[in-house]
VEXLOTOR-973637 format. One record per residue: x, y, z of N, C-alpha, C in turn. Coordinates in pm, whole numbers, plus 50000, padded with zeros to 5 digits. Example, Ala and Ser with C-alpha at 12.3 -4.5 7.8 and 13.67 -1.06 7.14 Angstrom:
513194943150780512304955050780513204967050780;512854977550708513674989450714512905000350787;
END
This chain:
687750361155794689130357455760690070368155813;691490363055811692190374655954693590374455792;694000386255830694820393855751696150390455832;696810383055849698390380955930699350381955805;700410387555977701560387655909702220368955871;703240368655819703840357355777704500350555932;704170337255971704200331356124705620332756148;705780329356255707260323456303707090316856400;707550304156376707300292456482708320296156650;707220288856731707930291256849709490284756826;710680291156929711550285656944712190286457118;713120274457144713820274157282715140281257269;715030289157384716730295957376717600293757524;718490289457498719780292357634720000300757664;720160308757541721510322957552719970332057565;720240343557661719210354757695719320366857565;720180361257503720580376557377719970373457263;720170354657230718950351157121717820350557165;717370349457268715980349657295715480363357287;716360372657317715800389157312715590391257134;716140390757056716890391756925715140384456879;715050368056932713910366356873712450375656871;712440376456997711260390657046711090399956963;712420407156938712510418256892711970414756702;712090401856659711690397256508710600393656515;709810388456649708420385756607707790402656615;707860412556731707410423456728707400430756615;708800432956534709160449156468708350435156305;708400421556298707160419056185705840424456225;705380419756353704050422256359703860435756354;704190447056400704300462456385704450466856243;705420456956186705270463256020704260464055957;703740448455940702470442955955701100451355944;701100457856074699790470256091700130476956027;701170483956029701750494555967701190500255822;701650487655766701470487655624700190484855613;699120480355642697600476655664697680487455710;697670494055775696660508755798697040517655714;698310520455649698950526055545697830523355444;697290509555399696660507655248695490512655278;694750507955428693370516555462692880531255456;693960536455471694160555955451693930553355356;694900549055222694700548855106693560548755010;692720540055077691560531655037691220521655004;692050513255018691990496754978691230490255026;690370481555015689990474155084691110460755115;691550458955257692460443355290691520436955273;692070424855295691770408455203691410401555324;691040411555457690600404655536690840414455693;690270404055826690730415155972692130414655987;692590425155987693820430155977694300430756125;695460415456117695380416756291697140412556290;698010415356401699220411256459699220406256530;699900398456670699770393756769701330399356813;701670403456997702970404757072703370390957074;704450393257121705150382057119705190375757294;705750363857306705650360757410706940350857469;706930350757620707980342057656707730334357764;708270321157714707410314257868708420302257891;707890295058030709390290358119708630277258169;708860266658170708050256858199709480247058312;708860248558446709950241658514708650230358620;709610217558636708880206758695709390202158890;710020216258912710720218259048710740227259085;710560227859241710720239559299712200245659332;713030233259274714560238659338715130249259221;715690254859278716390265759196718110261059184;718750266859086720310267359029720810277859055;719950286859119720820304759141722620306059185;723110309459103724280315659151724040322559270;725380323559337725160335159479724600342359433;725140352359306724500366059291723050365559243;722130354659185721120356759183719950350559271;721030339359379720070338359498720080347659586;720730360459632720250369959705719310380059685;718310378059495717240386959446716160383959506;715430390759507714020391859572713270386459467;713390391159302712850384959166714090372659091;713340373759002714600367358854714040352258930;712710343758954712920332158982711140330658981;710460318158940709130312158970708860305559107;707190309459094706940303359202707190290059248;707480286559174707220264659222706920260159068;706900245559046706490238658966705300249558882;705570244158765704330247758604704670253758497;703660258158432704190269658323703950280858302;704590291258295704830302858320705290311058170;704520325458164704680329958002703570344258052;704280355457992703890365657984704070368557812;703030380657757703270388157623704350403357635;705120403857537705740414557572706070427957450;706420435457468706210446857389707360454757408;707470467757263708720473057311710230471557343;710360458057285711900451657288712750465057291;712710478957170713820488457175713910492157290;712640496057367712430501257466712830495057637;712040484857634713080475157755714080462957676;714810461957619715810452757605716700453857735;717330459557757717670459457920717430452058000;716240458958045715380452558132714770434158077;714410432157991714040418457905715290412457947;716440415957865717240406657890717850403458039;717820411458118718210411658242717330396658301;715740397358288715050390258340715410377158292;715310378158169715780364258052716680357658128;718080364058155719470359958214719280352758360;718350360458460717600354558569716810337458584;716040341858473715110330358467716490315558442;717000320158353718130306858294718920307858399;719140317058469720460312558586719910301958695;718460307258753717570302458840717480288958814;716540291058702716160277158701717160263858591;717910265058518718360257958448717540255158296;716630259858257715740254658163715320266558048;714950260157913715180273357797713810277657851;714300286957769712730297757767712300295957581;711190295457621710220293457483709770307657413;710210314957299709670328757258709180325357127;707510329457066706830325457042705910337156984;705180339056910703340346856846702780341556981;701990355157062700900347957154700100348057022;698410349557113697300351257066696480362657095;697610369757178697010383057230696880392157106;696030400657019696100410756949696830422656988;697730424856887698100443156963697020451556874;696670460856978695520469056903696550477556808;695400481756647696540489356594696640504356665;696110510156731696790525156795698000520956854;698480510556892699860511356950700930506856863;700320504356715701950504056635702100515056582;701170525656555701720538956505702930548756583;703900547656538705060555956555704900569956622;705870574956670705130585556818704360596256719;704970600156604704450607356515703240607656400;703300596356460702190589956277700790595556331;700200599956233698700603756271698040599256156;698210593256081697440587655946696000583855982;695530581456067694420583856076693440594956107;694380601656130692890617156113693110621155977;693790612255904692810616755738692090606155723;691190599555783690010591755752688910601155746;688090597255645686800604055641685800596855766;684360599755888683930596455945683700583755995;682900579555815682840569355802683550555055787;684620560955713686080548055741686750547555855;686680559355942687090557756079686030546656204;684660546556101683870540056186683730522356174;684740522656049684810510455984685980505356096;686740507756106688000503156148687930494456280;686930491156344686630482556443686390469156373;685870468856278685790457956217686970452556115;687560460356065688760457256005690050457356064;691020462356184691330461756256691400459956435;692310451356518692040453856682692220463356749;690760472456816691180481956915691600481457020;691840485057145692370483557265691240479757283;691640467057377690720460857469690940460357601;690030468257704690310471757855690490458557894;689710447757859689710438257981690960429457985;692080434357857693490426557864694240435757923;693880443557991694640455858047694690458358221;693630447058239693450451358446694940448858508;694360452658581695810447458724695290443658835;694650429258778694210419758882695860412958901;697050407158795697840401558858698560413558963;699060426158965700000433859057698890431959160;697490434859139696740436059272696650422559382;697170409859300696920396059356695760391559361;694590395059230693470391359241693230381259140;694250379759049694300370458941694030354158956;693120348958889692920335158916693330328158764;694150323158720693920317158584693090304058584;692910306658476691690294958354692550283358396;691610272558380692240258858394692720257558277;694550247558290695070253158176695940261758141;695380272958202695980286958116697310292258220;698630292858151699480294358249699380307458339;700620307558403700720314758510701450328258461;701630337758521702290351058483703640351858538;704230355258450705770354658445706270369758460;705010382558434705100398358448703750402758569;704420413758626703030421558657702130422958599;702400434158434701960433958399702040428058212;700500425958147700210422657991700940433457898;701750427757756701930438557738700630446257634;699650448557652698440454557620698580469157739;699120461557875698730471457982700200483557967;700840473757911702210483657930702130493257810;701790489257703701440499257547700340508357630;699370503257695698400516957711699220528257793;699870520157895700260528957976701370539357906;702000533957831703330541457706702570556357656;701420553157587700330562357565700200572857637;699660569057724699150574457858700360585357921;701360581057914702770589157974703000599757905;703030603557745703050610057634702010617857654;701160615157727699720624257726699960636957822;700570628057938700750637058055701390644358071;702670638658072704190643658112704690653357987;703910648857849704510653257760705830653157750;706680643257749708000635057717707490621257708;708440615457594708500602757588709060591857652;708230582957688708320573757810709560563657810;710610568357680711920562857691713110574957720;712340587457783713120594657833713160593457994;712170588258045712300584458192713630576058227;713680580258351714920575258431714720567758516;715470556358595714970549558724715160550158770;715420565158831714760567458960714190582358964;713000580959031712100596159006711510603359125;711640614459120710770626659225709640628959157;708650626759279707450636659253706950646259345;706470658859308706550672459389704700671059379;704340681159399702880688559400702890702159385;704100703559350704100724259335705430728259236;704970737359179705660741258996707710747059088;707400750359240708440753659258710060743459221;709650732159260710500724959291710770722359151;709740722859039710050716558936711230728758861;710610742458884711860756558870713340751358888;713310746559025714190747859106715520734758980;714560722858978714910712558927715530719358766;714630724958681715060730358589716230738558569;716300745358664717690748358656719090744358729;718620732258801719890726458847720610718058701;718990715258641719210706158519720380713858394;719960725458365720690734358310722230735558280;722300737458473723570737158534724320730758498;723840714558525724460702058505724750700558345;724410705458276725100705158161726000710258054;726390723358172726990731358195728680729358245;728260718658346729370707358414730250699158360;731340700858301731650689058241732000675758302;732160677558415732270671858585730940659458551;730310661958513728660662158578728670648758516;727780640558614727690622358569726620626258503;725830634358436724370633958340724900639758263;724110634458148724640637557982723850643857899;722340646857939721660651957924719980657557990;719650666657956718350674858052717540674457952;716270664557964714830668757866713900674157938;712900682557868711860687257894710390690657846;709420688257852708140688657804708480689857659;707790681757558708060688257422708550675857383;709820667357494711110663457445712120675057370;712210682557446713410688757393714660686957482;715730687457429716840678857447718050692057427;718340692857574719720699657616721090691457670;721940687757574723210685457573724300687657649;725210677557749726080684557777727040688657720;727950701857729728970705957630729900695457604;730170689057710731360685057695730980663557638;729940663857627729570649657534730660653657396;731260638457417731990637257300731740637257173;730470627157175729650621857041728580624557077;727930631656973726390635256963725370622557016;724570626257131723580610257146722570608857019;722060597657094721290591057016719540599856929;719680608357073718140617557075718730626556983;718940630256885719260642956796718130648756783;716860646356752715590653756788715550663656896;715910677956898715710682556984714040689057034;713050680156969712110686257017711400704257013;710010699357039709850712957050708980717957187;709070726757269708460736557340706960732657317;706320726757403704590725757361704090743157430;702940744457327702050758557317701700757257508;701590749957578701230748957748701760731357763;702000739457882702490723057991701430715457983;701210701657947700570691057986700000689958166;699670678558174699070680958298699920677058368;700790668958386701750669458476703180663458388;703650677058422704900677858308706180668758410;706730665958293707870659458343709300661458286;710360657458369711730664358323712550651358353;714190654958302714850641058302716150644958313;716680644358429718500643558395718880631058338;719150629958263719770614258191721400610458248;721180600058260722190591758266722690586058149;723890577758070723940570657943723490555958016;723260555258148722800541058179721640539858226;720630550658177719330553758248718860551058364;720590549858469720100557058613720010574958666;719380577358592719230591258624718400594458717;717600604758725716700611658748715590618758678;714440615758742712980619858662712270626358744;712020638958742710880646958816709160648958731;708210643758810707130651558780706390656558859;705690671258797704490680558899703530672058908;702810661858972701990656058983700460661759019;701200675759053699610688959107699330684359220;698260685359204697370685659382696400677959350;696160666559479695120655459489695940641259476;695140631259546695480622359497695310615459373;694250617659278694050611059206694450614059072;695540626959084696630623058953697640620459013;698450616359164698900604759228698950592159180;697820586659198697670570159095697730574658989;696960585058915697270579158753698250581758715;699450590658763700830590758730701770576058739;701470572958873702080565558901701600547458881;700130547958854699910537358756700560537858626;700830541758531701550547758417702860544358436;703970548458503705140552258512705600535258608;705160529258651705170519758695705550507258621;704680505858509705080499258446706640498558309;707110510758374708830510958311709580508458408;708900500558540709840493358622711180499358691;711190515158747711950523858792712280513958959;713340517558996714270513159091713710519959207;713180532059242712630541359323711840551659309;711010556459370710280568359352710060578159503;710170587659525710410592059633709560606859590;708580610359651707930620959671708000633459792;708480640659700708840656959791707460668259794;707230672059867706010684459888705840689260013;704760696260026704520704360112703080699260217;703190701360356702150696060392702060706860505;700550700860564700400704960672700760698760806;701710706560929702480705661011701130700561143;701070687461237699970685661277699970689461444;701920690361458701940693061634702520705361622;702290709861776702780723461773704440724461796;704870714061800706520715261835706940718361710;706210718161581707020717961461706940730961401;707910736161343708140750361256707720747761116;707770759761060707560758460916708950756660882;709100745060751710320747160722711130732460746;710510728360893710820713660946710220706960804;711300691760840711170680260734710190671260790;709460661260737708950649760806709450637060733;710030630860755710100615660698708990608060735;708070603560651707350595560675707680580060717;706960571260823707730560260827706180548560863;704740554660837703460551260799702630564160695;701830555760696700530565360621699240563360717;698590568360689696730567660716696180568860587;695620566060520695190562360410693440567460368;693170584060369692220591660368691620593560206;692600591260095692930593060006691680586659900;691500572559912690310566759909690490564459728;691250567559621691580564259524692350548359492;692590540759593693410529559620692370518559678;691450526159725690140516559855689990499959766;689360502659617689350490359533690290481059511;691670489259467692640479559421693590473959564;693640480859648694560476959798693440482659906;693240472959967692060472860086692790481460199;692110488460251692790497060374693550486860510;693180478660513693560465460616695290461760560;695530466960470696870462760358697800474360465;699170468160530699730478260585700820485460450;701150496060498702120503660375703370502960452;704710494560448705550497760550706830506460504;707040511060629708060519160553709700508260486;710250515960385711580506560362712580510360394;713520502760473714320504160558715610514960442;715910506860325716960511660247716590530360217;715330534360174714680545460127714990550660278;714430548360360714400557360467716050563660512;716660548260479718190551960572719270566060424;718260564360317718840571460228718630585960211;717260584260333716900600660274717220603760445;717270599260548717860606760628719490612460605;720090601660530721720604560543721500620560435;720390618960374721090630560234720150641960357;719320641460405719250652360501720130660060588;721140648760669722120649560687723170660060623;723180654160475724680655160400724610668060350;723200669860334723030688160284722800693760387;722320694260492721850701560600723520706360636;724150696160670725530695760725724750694460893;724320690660925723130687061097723440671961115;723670668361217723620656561268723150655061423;722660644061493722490644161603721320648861614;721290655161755719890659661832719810671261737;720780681561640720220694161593720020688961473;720090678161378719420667361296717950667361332;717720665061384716260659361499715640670561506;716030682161515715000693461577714660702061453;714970697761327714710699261171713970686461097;713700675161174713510665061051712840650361184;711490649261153710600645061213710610629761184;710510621161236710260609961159708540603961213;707880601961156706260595661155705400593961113;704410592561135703080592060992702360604860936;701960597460833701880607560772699970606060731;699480614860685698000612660663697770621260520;697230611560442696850617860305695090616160308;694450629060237693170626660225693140632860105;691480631560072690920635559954690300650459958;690100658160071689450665360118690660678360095;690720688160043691290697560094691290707160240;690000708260186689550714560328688830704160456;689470696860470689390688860579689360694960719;690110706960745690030716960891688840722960881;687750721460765686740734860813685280722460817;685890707060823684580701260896683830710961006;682450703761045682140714261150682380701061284;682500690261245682240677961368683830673361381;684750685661371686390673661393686660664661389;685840654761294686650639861287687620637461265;687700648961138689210640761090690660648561178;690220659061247691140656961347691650644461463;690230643761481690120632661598690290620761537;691010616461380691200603661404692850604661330;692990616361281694620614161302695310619061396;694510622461526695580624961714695380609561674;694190604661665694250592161733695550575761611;695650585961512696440578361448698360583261487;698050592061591699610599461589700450604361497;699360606461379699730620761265700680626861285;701790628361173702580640461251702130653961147;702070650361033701130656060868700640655560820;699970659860746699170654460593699330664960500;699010654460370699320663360251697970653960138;698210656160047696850649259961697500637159902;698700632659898699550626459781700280616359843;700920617959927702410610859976701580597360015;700530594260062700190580960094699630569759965;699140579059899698860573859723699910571359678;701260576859672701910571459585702890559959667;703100564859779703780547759880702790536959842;701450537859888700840527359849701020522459718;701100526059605700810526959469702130516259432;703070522059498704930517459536704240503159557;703890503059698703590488559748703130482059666;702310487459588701010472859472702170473459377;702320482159316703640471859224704680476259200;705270469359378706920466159362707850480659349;707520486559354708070501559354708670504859435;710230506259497710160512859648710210529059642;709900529359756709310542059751709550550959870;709530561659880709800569959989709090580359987;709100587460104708430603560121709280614860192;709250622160178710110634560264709440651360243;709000649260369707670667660315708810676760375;707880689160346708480703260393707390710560492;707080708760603706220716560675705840734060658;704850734860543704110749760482703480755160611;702700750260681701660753660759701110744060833;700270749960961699750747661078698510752561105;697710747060995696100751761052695900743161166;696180733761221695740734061377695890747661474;696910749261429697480755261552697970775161504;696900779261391696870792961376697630796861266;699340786661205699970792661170699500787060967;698950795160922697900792760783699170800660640;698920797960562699870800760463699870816660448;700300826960426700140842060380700880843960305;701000853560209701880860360083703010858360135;703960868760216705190870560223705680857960324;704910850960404705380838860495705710823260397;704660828460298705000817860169706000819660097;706280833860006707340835159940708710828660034;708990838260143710100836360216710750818160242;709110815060292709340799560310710170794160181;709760796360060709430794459892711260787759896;711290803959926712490806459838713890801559989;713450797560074714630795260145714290778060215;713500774860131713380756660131713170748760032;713090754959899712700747059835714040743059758;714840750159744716450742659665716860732659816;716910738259905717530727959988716670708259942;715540713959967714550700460004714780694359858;714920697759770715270696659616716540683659641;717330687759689719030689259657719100678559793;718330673159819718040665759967717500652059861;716500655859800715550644059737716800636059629;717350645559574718000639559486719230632059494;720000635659601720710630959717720790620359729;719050617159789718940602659826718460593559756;718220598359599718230590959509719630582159437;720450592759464722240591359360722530580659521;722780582159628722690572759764722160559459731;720990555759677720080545059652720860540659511;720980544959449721820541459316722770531159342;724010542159417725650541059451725740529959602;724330526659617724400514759693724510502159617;723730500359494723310493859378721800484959425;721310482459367719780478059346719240464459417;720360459559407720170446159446719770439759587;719580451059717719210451759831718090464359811;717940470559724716430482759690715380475559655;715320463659584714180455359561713870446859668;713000447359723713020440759902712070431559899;712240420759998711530411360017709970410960051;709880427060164708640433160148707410434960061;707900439559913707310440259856706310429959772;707190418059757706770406459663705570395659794;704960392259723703980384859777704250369959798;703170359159864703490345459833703980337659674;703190338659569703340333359484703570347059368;704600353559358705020362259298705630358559115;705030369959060705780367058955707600371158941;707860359258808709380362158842710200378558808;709380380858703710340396558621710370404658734;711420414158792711300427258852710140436458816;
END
């Protein structure tokens, strides 16, 4: 016998604000719901049965392929179904994306003409994802009642969590509708988790649009521009968080925000810490140290993906592959080679990564705009070509040069461990994305990192290349979004949400 909360029958909505409003009443019941059931289980109670909730859900049932789009929402790349059927994703987090929800909501009804149905799926939310960022009530379970709790409550279940739909491997059940999201919200709660783990900030402090580095410099550098800026009363950001969630104010905010928690300082950085100039319209800016390798590459950016950011653009350091280039030179990437081998399963190497026209034309102009360089002395600082990511660090001390000999033969201009993991990562879901390195070194060609050739480099490229990235983020913004989501990205039979 199953322990539920009290039902609420499906209903049809026009308006995108009651349909959000409904979401938000089936969720914050079902969350109470656990709440209070795991509350009596600490206690010791035995419930009156499996103690279960279900997310809520929204779904769109159209019998045409023609669409109603206004101009402004027939020039989106999303906000519309594939063709004829029925269509319904589970969703989660209403406080958290209402924005975003209703944005899509407003899409779907402009598109197509027809209500949307919000509803109890049948999906379980496991209870680890209704406990509040703080609640730990369960590490006062004794062993044994902790061992109980599989049977009396739902744990996370991986297999509602893949990303067969972003990967395009999804087949549904006869019957069983079609996906209306990338991703379940099972996948988006894990991933919420998952962000808190890493970054150590909370995944409603992210911004949409984000840098990622591979070295603690840039993140310095970032920290104290962040500072600065709040310092500014000038300054379009209203606030700077950092690991902990601690929360620096600008002076000149009128009214205290919403975050009054200023957090605390964690005892060490997480594994890849993250920072936030805020916007009050959460177009800001988000930096994280992502480290070295690709494969906290994907898991960052599997994670952070699913809060549906506008751009991501990765800054670092690589190795320089021709001899025309200095230390210090930029590379814009405009391919990858794909050495990286963390992606091989979910995007087949045969999958091209292309570059995007909007990202690219944004980070040359902010090269430009800080350099103060244009023209051919533009050009003789800032490379445009492929780029090569592997798994290998030491890839130069093969003894059989392959992997030289197959990025001449790919016309390499760099490599670094990262920048092709996270474009790709962009590509699988919908992300645009960019790259822009800083040429460290030239083990082809003798010139290898040393103490004082590093510092010097350190300290007389890394605010520029900083102040470049971010550039062409506020550029991508102040263009507005609606040409950043590209046709590129979305597939034949795409789902509708951004």
């Amino acid at each position: 016998m199953s322990y539920l909360p009290a039902f609420i029958a499906p209903m049809r909505f026009t308006d995108p604000n009651a349909a959000l409003a409904q979401v938000r009443l089936i969720y914050d019941n079902s969350i109470a719901h656990l709440r209070q059931a795991m509350q009596r289980y600490v206690a010791g109670e035995d419930l009156p049965g499996h103690a279960r909730a279900c997310y809520p859900f929204v779904r769109v049932q159209t019998d045409t392929v023609t669409r109603q789009a206004s101009r402004e929402s027939a020039r989106l790349s999303y906000g519309f179904v594939a063709g004829p059927g029925r269509f319904e994703t589970t969703l989660t987090r209403p406080d958290l994306f209402a924005t975003y929800y209703l944005a899509q909501f407003a899409l779907l009804l402009d598109n197509h003409g027809v209500a949307l149905e919000v509803g109890t799926s049948n999906q379980p939310i496991p209870v680890h994802f209704s406990f509040a960022e703080h609640d730990h009530v369960e590490g006062s379970l004794s062993p044994q009642r902790r061992q109980l709790m599989r049977d009396v409550f739902d744990l996370p279940d991986l297999a509602a969590m893949d990303d067969g739909i972003a990967n395009g491997t999804f087949e549904p059940k006869p019957g069983e509708p079609l996906p209306l999201s990338l991703f379940t919200a099972p996948r988006v709660d894990y991933s919420l988790q998952r962000l808190r783990h890493y970054t150590g900030t909370g995944p409603e402090h992210f911004q949409n649009f984000v840098l990622f580095t591979n070295y603690q410099f840039y993140i310095d550098e970032f920290i104290a521009l962040g500072h600065a800026a709040m310092q500014d009363s000038a300054s379009e950001y209203i606030a700077f968080i950092e690991p902990g969630n601690v929360v620096t104010q600008k002076v000149a905010v009128a009214a205290r925000l919403a975050m009054t928690a200023q957090g605390k300082a964690p005892p060490r950085l997480p594994q890849m810490p993250a920072y936030h100039l805020v916007r009050a319209d959460g177009s800001g800016i988000s930096m994280v140290n992502i480290g070295v390798g690709p494969a906290n590459a994907k898991t960052i950016t599997d994670h952070i993906a699913v809060l549906r950011p506008h751009a991501w653009i990765m800054l670092g350091h690589c190795a320089g592959l021709r001899s025309s280039q200095q230390l210090g030179d930029y590379v814009l990437a405009h391919g990858y080679v794909r050495e990286d081998h963390v992606l091989d399963e979910e995007l087949p190497l045969w999958v091209p990564i292309p570059a995007l026209a909007e990202v690219q034309v944004a980070l040359a102009t902010a090269v430009s705009q800080v350099t103060q360089l244009k023209g051919l002395a533009l050009k003789h600082i800032m490379r445009t070509g492929t780029v090569a990511s592997t798994d290998n660090r030491n890839w130069e001390l093969l003894p059989d040069n392959g992997p030289q000999r197959r990025f001449s033969q790919s016309r390499a201009v760099a490599l670094d461990m990262e920048s092709a993991t996270i474009a790709a990562n962009g590509f699988r879901f919908r992300v645009p994305y960019g790259t822009l390195l800083c040429v460290s070194d030239k083990p082809l060609h003798g010139d290898i990192k040393l103490p004082g050739m590093a510092n010097t480099f350190y300290r007389e490229r890394v605010d520029q290349h900083l102040r470049i990235g971010m550039r062409a983020l506020e550029l991508l913004r102040e263009q507005g979004i609606d040409q950043l989501h590209s046709r590129k990205l979305r597939s034949f039979a795409e789902v509708a949400f951004q």
